[in-house]
N, C-alpha and C positions, 0 to 999 in steps of 0.2 A: 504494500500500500504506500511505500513512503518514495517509493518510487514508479509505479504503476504498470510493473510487471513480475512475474514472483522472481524469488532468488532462486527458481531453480533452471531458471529459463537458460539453455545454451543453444547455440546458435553454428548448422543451422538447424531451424526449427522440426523437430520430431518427436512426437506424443509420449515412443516408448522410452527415450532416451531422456525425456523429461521424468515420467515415472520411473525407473531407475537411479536418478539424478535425487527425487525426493525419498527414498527408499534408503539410499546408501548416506543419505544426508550431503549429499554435495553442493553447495549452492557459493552463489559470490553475488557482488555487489560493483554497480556500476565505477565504471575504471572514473568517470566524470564524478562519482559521490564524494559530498563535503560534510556528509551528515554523520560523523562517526559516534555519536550519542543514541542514533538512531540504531546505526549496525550493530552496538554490543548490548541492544535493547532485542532485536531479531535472533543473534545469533546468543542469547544466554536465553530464548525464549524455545530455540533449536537443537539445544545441549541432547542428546539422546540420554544419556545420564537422569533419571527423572528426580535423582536426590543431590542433584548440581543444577538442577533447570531452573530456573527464577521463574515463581507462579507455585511451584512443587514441593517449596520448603514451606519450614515451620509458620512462614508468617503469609502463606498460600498469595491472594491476590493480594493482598498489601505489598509485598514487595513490586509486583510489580506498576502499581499505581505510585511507589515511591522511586521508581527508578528516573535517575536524573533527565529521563527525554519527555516525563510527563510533569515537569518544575512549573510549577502554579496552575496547573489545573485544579479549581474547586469539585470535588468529588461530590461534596456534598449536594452542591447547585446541579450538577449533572442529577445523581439519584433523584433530586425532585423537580427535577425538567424546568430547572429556572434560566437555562442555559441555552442561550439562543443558536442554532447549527452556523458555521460560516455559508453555506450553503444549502439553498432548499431546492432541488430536483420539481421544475412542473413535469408535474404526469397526469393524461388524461385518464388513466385509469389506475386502478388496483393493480392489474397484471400487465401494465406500459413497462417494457422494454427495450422503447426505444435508445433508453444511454445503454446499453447493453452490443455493441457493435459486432462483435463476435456471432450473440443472438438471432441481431437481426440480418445479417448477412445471410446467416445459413436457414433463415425462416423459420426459427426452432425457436417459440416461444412457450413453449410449454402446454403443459395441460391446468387450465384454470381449475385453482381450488373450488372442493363442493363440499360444503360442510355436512356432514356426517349427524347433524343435531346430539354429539356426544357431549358437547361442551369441554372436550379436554383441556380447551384452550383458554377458559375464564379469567386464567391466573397471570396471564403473559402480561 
């Protein structure tokens, strides 16, 4: 996300070589990145080690909400949505894909959700 392509992307581009690439943990970071607060925020989030992983230790998501690339985010204002988005996405619907480029190239928008009347989902 901090860059708008995963780190496991190698080039040139092939699906299986990608899933292998996330498998065996192999990923990098653009040769142009300036964001090195960023990279040891991705890459201690990617530890395969899950008792060296930040998020996995003793103080679970706290650590990660304290790690120096999230410095002044009120946490609190977020939990109670007082926190305005930098960006709001129009979409003319629920199931609008159109920022979805990939998506909509290949015509594959999905199958629109049909609620099931279970209510599993009250709690969200």
């Amino acid at each position: 996300m901090l860059y708008g392509i995963t780190p496991f992307i190698d080039y040139p581009y092939d699906q299986n070589r990608l899933m292998m690439r996330v498998l065996e943990l192999q990923y990098t970071f653009p040769k142009t990145s300036t964001d090195k607060v960023g990279e040891d925020l991705i890459s201690s989030i990617l530890l395969i080690d899950p008792s060296k992983r930040i998020g996995c230790k003793k103080n679970g998501a706290d650590d990660i909400k304290n790690h120096k690339w999230f410095e002044g985010v009120d946490w609190d204002a977020i939990y109670q949505k007082k926190v305005q988005p930098p960006w709001l996405p129009k979409v003319k619907s629920t199931d609008d894909l159109s920022y979805y480029k990939h998506a909509r190239d290949r015509g594959d928008y999905g199958r629109p959700y049909k609620d099931d009347g279970s209510n599993w989902d009250k709690d969200f």
